[in-house]
C-alpha positions as CSV (number, residue, x, y, z in Angstrom):
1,X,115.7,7.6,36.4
2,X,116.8,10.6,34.2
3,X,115.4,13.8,33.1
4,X,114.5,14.2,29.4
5,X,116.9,16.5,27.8
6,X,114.3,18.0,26.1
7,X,111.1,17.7,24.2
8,X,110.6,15.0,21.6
9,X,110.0,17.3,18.3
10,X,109.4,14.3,15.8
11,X,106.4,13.4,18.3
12,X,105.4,16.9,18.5
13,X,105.7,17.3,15.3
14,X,103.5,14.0,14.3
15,X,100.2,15.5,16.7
16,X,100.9,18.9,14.8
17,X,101.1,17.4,11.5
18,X,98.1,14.9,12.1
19,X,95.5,17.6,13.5
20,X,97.2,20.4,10.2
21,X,96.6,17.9,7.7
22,X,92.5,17.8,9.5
23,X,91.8,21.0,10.0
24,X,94.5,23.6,8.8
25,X,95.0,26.6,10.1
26,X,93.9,26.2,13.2
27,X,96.4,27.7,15.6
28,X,98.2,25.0,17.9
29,X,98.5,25.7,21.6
30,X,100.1,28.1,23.5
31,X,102.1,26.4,25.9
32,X,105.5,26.1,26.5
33,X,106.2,22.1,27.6
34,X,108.7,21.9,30.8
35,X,110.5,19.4,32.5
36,X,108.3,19.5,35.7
37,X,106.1,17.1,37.8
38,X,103.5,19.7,39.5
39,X,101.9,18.7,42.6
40,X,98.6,20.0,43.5
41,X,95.2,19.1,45.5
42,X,92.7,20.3,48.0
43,X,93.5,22.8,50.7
44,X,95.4,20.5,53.7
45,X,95.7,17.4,51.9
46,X,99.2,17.7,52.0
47,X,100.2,19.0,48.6
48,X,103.3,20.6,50.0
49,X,104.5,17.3,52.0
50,X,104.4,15.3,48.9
51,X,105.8,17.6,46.9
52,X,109.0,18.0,49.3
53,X,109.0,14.8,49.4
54,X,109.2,14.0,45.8
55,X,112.2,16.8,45.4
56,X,113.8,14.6,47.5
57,X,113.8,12.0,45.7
58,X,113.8,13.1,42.5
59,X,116.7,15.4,42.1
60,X,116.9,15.3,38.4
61,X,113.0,16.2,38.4
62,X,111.6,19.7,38.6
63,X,109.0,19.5,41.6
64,X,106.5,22.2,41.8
65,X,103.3,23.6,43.4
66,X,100.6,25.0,40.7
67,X,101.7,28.6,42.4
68,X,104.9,28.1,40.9
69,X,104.7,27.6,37.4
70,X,104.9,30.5,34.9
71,X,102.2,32.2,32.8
72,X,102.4,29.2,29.6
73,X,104.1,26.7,30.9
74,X,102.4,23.2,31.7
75,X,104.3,20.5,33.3
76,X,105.2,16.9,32.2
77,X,103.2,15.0,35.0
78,X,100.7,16.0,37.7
79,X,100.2,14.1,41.3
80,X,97.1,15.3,42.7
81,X,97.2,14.5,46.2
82,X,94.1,14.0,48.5
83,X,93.4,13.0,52.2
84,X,92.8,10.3,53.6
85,X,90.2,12.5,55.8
86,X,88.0,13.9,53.5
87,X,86.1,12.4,50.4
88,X,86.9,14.3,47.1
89,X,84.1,16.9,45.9
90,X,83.9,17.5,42.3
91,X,85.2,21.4,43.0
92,X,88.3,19.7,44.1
93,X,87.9,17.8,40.5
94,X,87.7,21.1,39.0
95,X,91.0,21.8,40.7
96,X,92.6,19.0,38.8
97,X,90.8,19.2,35.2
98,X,92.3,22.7,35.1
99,X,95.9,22.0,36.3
100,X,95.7,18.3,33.9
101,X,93.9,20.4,31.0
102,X,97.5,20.3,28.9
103,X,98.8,16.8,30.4
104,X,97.8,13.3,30.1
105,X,99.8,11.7,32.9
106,X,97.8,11.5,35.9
107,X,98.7,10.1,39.0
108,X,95.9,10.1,42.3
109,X,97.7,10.1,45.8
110,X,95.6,9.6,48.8
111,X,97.8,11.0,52.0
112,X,98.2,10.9,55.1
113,X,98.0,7.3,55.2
114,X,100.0,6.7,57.9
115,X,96.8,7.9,60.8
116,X,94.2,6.6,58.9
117,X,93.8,2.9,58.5
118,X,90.5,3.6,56.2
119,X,92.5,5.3,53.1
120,X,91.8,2.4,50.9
121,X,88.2,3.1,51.2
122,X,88.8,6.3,50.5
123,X,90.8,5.7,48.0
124,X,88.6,3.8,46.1
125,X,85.6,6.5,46.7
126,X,87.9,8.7,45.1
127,X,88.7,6.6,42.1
128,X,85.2,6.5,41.5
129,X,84.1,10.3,42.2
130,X,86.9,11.2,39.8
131,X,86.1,8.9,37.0
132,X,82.6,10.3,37.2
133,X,83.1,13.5,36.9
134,X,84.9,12.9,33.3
135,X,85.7,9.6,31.6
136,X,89.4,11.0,31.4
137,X,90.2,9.7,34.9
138,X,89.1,6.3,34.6
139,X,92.5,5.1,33.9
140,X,94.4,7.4,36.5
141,X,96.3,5.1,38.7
142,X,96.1,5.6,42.6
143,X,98.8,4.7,45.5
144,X,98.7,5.9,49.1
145,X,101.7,8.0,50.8
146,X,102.4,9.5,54.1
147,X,104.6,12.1,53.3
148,X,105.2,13.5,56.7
149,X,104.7,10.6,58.9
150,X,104.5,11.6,62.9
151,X,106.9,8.3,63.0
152,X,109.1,7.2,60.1
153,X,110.5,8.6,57.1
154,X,108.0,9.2,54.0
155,X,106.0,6.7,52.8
156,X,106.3,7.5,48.8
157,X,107.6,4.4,47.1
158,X,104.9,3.2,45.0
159,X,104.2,7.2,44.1
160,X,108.1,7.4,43.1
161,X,107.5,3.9,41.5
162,X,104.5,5.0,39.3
163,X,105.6,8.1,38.4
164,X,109.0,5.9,37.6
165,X,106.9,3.8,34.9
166,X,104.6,6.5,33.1
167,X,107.4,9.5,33.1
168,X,109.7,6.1,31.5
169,X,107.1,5.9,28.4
170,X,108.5,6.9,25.2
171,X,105.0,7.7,24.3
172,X,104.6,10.7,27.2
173,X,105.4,13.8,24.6
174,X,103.4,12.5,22.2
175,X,100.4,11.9,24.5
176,X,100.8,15.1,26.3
177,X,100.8,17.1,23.3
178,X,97.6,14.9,21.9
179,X,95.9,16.0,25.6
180,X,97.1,19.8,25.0
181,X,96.3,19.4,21.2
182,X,92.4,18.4,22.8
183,X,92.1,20.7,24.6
184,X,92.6,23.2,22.4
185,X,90.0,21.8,19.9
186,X,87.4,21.6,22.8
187,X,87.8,25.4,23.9
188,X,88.0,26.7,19.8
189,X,84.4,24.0,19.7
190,X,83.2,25.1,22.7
191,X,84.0,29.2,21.8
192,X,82.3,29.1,18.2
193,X,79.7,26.8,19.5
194,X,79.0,29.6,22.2
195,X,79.0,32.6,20.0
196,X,76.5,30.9,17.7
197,X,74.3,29.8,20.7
198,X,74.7,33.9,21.5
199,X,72.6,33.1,24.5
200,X,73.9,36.6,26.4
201,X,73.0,38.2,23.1
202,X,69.7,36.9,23.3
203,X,69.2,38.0,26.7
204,X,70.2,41.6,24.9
205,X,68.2,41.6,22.2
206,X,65.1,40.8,24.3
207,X,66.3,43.6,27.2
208,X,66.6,46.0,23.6
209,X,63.2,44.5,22.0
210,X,61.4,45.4,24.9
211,X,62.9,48.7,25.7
212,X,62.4,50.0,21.9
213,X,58.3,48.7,22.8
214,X,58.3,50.8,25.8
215,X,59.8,54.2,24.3
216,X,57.1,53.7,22.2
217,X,54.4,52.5,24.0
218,X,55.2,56.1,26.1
219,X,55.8,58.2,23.1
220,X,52.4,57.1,22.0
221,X,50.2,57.5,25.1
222,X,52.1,60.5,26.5
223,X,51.1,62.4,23.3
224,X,47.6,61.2,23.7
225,X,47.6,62.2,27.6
226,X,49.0,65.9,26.7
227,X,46.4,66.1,23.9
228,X,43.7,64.8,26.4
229,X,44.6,67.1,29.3
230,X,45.0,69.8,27.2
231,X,41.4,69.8,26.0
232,X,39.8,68.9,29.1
233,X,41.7,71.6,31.0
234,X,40.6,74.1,28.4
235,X,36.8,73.1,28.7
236,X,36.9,73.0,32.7
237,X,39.2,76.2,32.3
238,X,36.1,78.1,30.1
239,X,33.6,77.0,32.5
240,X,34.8,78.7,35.4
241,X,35.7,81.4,34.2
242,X,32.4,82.1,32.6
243,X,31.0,81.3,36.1
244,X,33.3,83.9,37.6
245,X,32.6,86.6,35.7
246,X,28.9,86.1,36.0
247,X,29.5,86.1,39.8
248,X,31.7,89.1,39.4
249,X,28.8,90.4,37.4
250,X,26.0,89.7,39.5
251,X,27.8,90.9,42.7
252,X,28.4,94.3,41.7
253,X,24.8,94.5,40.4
254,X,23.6,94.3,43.5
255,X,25.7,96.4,44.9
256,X,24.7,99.3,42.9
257,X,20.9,98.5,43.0
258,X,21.4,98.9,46.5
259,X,23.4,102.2,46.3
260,X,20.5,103.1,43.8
261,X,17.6,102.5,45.7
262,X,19.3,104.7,48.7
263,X,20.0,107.8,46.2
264,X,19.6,111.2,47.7
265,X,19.6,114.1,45.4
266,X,22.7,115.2,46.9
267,X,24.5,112.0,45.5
268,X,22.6,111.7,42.4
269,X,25.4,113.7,39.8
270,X,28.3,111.7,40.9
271,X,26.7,108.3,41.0
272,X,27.2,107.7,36.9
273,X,30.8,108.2,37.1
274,X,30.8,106.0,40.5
275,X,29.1,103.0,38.3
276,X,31.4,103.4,35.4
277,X,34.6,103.0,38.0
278,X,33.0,99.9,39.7
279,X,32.5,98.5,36.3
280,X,36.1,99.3,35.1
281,X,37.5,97.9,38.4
282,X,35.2,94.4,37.6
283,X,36.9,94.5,34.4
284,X,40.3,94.5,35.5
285,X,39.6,91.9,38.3
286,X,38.1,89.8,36.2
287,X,40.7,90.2,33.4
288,X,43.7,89.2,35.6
289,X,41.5,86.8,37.4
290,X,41.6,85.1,33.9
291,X,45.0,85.4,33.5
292,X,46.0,84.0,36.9
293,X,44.1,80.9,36.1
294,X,45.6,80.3,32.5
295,X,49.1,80.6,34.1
296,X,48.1,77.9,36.6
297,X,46.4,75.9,33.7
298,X,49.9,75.9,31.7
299,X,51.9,75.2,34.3
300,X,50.1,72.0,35.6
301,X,50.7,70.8,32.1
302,X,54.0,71.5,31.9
303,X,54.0,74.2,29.2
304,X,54.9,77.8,29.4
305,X,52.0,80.1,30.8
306,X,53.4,83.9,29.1
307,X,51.6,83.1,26.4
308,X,48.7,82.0,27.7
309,X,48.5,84.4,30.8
310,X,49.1,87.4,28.5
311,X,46.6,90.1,29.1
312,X,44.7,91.8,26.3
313,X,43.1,95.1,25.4
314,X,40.3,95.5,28.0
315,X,36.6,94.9,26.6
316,X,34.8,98.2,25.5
317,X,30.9,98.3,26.5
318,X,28.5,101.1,25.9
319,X,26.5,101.7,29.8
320,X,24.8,105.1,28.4
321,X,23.4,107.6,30.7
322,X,20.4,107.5,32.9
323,X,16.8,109.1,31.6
324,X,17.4,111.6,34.7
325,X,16.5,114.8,32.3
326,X,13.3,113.7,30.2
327,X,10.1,113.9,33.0
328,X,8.2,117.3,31.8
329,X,4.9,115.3,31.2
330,X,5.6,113.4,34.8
331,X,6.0,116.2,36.5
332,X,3.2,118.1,35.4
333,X,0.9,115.2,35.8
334,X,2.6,115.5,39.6
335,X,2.0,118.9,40.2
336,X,-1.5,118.3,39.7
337,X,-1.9,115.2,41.5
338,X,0.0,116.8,43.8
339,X,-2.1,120.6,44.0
340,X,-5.4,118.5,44.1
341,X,-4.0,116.7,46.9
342,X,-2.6,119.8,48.8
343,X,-5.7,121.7,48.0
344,X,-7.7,118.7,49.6
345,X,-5.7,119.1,53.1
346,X,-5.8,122.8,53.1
347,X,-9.9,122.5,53.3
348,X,-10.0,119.9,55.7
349,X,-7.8,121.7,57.9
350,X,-9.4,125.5,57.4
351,X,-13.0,123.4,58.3
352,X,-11.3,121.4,61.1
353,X,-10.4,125.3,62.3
354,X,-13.8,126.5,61.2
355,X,-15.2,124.1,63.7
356,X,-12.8,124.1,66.7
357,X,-11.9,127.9,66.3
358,X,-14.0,130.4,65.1
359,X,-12.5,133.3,65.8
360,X,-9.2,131.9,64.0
361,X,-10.8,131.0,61.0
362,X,-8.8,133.7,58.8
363,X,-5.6,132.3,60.4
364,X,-6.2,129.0,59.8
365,X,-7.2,129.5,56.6
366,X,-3.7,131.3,55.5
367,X,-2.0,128.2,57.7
368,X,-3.8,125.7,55.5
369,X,-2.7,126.9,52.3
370,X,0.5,126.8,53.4
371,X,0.6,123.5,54.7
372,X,-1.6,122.4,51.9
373,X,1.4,124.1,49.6
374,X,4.2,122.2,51.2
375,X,2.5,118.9,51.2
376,X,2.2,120.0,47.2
377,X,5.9,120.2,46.8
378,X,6.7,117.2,49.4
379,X,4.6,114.9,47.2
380,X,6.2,116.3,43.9
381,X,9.5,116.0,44.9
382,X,9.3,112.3,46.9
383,X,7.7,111.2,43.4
384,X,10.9,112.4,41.6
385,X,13.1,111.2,44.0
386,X,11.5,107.9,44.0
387,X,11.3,108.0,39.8
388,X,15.1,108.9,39.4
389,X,15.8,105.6,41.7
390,X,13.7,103.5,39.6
391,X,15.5,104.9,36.8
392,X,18.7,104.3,38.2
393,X,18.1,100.9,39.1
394,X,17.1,99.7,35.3
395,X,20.1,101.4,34.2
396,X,22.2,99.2,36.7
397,X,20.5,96.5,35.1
398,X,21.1,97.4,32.0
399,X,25.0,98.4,32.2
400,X,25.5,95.2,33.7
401,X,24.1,93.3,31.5
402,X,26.5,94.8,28.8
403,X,29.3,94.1,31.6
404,X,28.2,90.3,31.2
405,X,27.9,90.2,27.5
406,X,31.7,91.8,27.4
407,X,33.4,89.8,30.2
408,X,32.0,86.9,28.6
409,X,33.5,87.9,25.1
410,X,36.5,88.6,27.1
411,X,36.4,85.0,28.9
412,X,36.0,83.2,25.7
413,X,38.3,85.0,24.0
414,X,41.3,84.8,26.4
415,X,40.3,81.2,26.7
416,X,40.5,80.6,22.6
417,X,43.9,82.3,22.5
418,X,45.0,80.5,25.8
419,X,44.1,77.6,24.2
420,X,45.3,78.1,20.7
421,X,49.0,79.6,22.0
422,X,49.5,76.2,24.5
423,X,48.7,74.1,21.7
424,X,51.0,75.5,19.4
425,X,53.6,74.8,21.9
426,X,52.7,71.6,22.9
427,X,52.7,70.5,19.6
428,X,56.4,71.9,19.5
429,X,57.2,69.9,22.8
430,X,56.0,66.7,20.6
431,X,57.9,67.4,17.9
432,X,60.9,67.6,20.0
433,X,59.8,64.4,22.5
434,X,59.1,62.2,19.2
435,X,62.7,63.4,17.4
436,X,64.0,62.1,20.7
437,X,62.2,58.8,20.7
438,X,63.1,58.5,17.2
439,X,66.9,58.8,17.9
440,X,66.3,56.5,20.8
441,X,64.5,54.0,18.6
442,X,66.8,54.7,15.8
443,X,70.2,53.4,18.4
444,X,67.9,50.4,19.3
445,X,67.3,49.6,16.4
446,X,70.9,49.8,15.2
447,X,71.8,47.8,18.2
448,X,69.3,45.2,17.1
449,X,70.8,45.2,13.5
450,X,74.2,44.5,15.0
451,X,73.3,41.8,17.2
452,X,71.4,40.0,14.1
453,X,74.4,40.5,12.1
454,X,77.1,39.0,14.8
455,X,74.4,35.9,15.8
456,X,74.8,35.3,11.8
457,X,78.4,35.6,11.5
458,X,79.3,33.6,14.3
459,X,76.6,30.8,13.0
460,X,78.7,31.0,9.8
461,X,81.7,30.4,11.6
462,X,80.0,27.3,13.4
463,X,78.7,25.9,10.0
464,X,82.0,26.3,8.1
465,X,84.5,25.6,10.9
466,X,82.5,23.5,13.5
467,X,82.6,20.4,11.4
468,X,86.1,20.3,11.1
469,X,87.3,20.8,14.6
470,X,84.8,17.8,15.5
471,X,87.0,15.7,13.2
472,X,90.5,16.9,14.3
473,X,89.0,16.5,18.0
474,X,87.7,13.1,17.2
475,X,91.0,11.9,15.3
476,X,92.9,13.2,18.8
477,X,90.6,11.3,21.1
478,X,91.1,8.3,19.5
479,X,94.9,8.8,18.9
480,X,94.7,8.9,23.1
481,X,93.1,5.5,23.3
482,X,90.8,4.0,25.3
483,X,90.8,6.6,28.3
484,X,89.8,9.5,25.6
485,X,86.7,7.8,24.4
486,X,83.4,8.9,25.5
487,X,80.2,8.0,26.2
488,X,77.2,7.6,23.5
489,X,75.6,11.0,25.6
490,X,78.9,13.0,25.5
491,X,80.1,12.0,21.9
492,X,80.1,15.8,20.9
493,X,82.0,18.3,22.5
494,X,83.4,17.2,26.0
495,X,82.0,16.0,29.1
496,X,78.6,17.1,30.7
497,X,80.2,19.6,33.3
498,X,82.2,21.0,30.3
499,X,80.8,24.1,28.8
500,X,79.7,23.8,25.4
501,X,77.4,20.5,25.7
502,X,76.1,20.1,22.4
503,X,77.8,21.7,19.2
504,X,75.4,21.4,17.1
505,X,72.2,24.1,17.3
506,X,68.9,24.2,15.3
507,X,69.5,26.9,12.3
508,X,66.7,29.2,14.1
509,X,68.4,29.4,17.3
510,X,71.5,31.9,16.4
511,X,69.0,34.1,14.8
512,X,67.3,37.5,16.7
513,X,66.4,38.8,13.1
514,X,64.9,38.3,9.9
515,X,67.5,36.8,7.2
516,X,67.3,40.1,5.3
517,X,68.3,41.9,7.9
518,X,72.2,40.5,8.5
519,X,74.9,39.4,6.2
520,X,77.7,37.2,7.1
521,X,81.4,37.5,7.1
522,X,83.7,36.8,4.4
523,X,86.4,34.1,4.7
524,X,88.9,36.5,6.2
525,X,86.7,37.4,9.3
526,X,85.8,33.8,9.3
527,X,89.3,32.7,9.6
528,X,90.4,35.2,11.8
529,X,87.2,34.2,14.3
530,X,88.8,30.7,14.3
531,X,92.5,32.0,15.0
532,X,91.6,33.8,17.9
């Protein structure tokens, strides 16, 4: 048996010609035919036995291991090679349907055959599995070899013998370039069939959908919350404060009604200027008091608190003076009350003396009207004293009471401000946030656009080009024969465990958009989607 000096064009040719004249344009495949016979198989079924062995005899044959063929080149024949040990698993059929993908002569080995007297068992299970798994390999034809006997030389006749007959067939270009030819039109099916499915994309678009809901969803209620805390903040914020300053207010009242009801006439001048400096200092405590909290109040919202913690020109509030100076009437009215009542003590002593001590009477008379004098200005002055306190004490009342009236203008004013400057600014920070949700949306929604407009091109593609490669596939499969035709459930695109499945798709389902919103490509993208 002798090589092939090289490919048959005119067959070549004929496949080319038949699919161009179908569907032209399409690109033809990129593989580079050599004069090999590749051996491949499980791991330790005895690939590289058989494969040594074939070298051996067939010298004028190129016999390789999958490892050893070059990026584009597909061989002439493949032996897939399995052991007698082990029953074939549809990964290892995955093994062969990508190193057959380009050839249509197939031969099964089963190895090893030579230490297990079941291989014909296997053999047959393997048959089966394999014409299963795609209706390609129902015709494969299947002969045992021991390759590396422990006694003997190799066992490979009939495998030398069958790969004699098929390799002999004047039909083997043409029929390889048919199988390269359909696989081609399968993976350019299956590829335009994907893209218009777009089922990643719709994963994407549903990820993007729901992301542009949830910006916002947040930009939304985040506005609301700020607005909300803001206002409730503010009211709690007023509250307090007004309850703060009337504490402040009441505190120091009753300190000083308790310094005023203790007044000696000593103390009495500096006690108004005393009064005045408690109030001030209320003031200013009460004034940063109300800053401190605003500062606090801004900062658990997030905004700044300079503005609002800024302090103001302190309240101005008219105390007056005491009515210390205006008693004339009272104090007459006291000097008689109070001569009556001296002059009444005086008597009873001089006749309590009169009685007691006769002989003293003139003395005790003198001592009585002095004693009855000093009671006089006793009672006088304990009166005043007593008058100035209640005095005093009103006008605590009363200068506190304008304390309250201002810190309370003070509270709501600071408060009005506080609210009026953190508003301001947290209608800046929304202006900023909803710009940035808007950009945000904006990319989503550009994202979105892009999507729609690819899912429509590429269902373009599928609707203009689709059809066609269905006929150039269908004119190749039946060109191969009887072991290319399929089954009534796989009369589309290529077996079940192919990808692709069906190439057809309801017009809704490459669509994330409204019609309006994508255009599809002209012919030159179109053609160009196919080429590639």
């Amino acid at each position: 048996m002798t090589a092939p000096q090289g490919p048959d064009l005119d067959a070549t040719a004929a496949v080319d010609a038949l699919v161009a004249e179908i569907a032209p344009g399409i690109r033809p495949p990129a593989v580079r035919r050599c004069d090999a016979i590749m051996v491949t198989g499980p791991w330790l079924a005895g690939v590289s036995a058989v494969a040594s062995a074939l070298a051996d005899r067939l010298p004028e044959w190129r016999v390789l291991e999958a490892t050893d063929l070059m990026p584009g080149e597909v061989p002439t024949a493949v032996v897939f090679v399995v052991s007698a040990a082990a029953a074939l698993t549809d990964s290892d059929c995955a093994l062969l349907d990508a190193a057959a993908a380009h050839t249509d002569v197939v031969i099964g080995v089963v190895s090893k055959i030579d230490v297990h007297r079941q291989w014909r068992e296997m053999q047959d299970a393997a048959r089966e599995t394999l014409a299963d798994y795609a209706p390609r390999y129902r015709d494969v034809e299947w002969v045992g070899a021991a390759a590396a006997p422990e006694r003997g030389g190799p066992r490979v006749d009939d495998l030398v013998a069958e790969l004699a007959k098929q390799l002999g067939d004047s039909d083997v270009e043409r029929r390889n370039r048919l199988r390269s030819w359909e696989f081609q039109l399968r993976t350019d099916a299956d590829r335009i069939d994907r893209d218009a499915r777009a089922e990643g994309r719709r994963a994407r678009v549903a990820l993007l959908q729901e992301q542009r809901d949830e910006v916002v969803r947040q930009r939304r209620m985040s506005k609301s919350e700020r607005v909300i805390a803001l206002r409730s903040r503010v009211a709690q914020a007023k509250v307090q404060l007004s309850y703060f300053a009337r504490k402040r207010c009441a505190s120091v009242r009753g300190e000083l009604a308790e310094d005023a009801a203790g007044m000696t006439r000593r103390r009495l001048p500096e006690f108004e200027a005393y009064l005045r400096s408690r109030l001030e200092e209320v003031v200013t405590e009460v004034d940063e008091g109300v800053a401190e909290h605003l500062a606090d109040m801004a900062h658990e919202l997030g905004l700044s608190g300079d503005a609002a913690a800024s302090t103001s020109t302190p309240p101005q509030f008219e105390t007056g003076a005491p009515a210390l100076a205006s008693r004339r009437l009272e104090t007459q009215l006291m000097t008689l009350l109070g001569v009556g009542f001296g002059l009444g003590v005086a008597l009873t002593l001089s006749r309590l003396f009169a009685h007691l001590a006769p002989g003293w009477t003139a003395a005790g008379a003198a001592l009585c009207v002095v004693v009855g004098v000093a009671v006089t200005v006793w009672l006088v002055r304990i009166r005043g004293l007593l008058r100035d306190r209640a005095v005093l004490e009103r006008w605590v009342g009363e200068a506190t009471a304008a304390l309250r009236s201002a810190l309370q203008e003070l509270v709501a004013l600071r408060v009005v401000a506080a609210e009026s400057a953190l508003s301001t600014e947290l209608a800046e920070r929304n202006e900023t946030e909803a710009a940035r949700a808007a950009d945000r949306i904006a990319g989503l929604d550009r994202e979105l656009r892009e999507h729609a407009a690819a899912t429509a091109r590429a269902a373009a593609v599928r609707d203009r080009h689709l059809p066609t490669l269905q006929r150039a596939l269908a004119a190749v499969r039946s060109e191969l024969g009887g072991s290319a035709r399929l089954d009534e459930g796989e009369a589309k695109l290529g077996p079940a465990h192919e990808p692709g499945g069906s190439a057809r798709l309801d017009e809704g389902e490459a669509k994330l958009g409204p019609a309006h919103e994508v255009r599809e490509s002209g012919p030159s993208e179109t053609a160009r989607d196919v080429a590639d």
